[in-house]
C-alpha positions in Angstrom: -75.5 -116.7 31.9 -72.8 -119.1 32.7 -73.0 -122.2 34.6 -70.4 -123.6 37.1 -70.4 -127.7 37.9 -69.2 -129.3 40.6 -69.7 -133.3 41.7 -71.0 -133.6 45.1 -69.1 -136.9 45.0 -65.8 -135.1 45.2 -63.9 -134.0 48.6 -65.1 -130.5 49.9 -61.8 -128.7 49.7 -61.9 -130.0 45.9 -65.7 -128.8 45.4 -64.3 -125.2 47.0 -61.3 -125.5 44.4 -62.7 -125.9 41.8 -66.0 -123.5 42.2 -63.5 -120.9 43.3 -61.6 -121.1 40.4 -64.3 -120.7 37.9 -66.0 -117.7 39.6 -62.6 -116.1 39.7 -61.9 -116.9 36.2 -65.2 -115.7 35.1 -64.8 -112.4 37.2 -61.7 -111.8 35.5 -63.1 -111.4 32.7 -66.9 -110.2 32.8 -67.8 -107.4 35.4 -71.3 -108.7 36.9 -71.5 -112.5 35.8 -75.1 -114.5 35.9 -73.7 -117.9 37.5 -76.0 -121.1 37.9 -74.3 -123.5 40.5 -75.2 -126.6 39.8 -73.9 -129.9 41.6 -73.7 -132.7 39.9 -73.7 -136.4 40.9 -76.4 -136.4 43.3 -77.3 -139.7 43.2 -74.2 -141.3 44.0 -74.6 -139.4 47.4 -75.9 -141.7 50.7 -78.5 -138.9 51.7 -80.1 -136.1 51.1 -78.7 -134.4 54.4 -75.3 -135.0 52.8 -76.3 -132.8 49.8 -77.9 -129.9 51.5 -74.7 -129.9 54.1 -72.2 -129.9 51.1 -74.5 -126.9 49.2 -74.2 -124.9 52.3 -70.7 -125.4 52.1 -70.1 -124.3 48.9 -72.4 -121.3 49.5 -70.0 -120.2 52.3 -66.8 -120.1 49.8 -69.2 -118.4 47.4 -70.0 -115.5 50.2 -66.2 -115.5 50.9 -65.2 -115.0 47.3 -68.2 -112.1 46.8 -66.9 -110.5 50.2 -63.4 -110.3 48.6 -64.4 -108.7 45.6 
């Protein structure tokens, strides 16, 4: 089981970056990886709207990267 961090302070192109980058990396090397996505920083966000909109976001790259696999 791995887990894969990402601030929820940071831009959105940097959140889908850096996500990206580990699931690729860990893809690379493991054929069916567990992955826990877990973003961190949530209470430096200014509402709770902002954190669900930015999870759905990142859920979208993650549903790109498995449709390219």
């Amino acid at each position: 089981m791995y887990i894969v961090l990402y601030k929820l302070t940071d831009p959105l192109e940097r959140c889908f970056e850096e996500v990206e980058f580990w699931i690729n990396s860990l893809l690379s090397h493991l054929s069916n990886p567990t992955v826990i996505l877990v973003g961190t920083h949530v209470d430096r966000v200014r509402s709770l709207k902002l954190v669900n909109q930015r999870m759905l976001d990142v859920e979208e790259v993650l549903a790109t990267l498995a449709f390219l696999i």
